[in-house]
C-alpha positions in Angstrom: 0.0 0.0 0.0 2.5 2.3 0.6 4.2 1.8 -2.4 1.5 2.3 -4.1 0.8 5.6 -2.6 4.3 6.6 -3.2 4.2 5.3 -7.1 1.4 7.7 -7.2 2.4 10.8 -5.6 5.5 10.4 -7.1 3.9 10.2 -10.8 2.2 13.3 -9.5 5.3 15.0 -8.9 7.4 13.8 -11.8 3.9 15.3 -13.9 4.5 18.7 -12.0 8.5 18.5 -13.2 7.5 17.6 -16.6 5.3 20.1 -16.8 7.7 22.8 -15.6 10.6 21.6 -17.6 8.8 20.8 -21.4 7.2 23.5 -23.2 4.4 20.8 -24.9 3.0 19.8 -21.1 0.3 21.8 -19.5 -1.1 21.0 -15.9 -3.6 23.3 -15.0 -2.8 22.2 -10.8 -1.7 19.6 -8.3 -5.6 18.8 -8.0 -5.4 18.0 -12.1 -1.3 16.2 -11.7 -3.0 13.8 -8.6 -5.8 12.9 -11.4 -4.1 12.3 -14.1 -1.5 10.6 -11.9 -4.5 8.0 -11.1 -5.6 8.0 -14.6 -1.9 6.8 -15.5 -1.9 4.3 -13.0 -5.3 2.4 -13.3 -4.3 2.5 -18.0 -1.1 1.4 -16.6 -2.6 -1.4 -14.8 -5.6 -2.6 -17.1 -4.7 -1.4 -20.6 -1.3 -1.4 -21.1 -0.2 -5.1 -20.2 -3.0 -6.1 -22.7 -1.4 -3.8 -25.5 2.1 -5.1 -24.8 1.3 -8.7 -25.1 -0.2 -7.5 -28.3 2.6 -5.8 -29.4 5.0 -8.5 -27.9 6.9 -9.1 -31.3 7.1 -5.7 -32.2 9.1 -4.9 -28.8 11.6 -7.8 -29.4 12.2 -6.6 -33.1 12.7 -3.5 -31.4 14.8 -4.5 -29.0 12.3 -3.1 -26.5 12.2 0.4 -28.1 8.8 -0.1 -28.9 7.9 -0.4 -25.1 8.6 3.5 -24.9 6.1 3.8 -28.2 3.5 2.0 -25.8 4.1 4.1 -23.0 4.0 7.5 -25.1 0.7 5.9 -26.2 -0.9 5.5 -22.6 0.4 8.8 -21.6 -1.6 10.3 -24.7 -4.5 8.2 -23.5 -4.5 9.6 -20.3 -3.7 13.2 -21.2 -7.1 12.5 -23.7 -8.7 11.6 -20.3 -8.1 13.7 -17.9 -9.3 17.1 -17.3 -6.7 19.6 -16.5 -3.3 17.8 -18.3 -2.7 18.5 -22.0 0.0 16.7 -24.0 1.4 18.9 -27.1 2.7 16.0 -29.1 4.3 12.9 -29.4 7.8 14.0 -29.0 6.5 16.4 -25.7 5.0 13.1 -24.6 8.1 10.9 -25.1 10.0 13.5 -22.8 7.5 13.2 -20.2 7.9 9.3 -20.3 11.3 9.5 -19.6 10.9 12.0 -16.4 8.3 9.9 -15.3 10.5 7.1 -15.2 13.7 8.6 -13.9 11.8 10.2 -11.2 9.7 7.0 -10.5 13.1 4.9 -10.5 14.5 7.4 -7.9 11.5 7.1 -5.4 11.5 3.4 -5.6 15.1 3.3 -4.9 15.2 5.6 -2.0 12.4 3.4 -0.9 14.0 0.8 -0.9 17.0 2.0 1.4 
């Protein structure tokens, strides 16, 4: 549980950065960053694993580039739903991908210690 609270708050937070630092990200609050951030998390967890199993022999051709296609692609999904967090683009969206993740990675290792 309290990972999960942490996963969230830090996807929050790592939204917020994103936000800050890329000019194609708008977030119009932390009320709208905490919903999207829950929005993330529950396409994360139901649509996502369905779409990489899909797209299973794409990521090995890829070498697991592909993977960062999908999660562009759910980020752009939840940007379409929630209210309050706009995406510019698919390059703007790629970015924000990667801060998600190095911010995530960070949280889960301090953590951990």
């Amino acid at each position: 549980m309290k990972g999960g609270i942490a996963s969230w708050l830090g996807t929050a937070f790592a939204l917020l950065v994103g936000a800050w630092l890329l000019g194609g990200v708008e977030i119009s609050g932390i009320f709208a960053a905490l919903l999207a951030a829950l929005i993330i998390g529950l396409v994360n967890a139901f649509i996502k694993p369905v779409l990489f199993l899909l797209t299973l022999p794409i990521t090995l051709v890829t070498l697991g580039l592909f993977a960062l296609i999908l999660n562009v692609l759910m980020l752009g999904l939840a940007a379409w739903l929630s209210p309050g967090f706009h995406i510019a683009g698919f390059w703007s969206a790629a970015l924000l991908a990667i801060v998600i993740a190095i911010i995530n990675a960070l949280i889960g290792k301090a953590l951990d210690d």
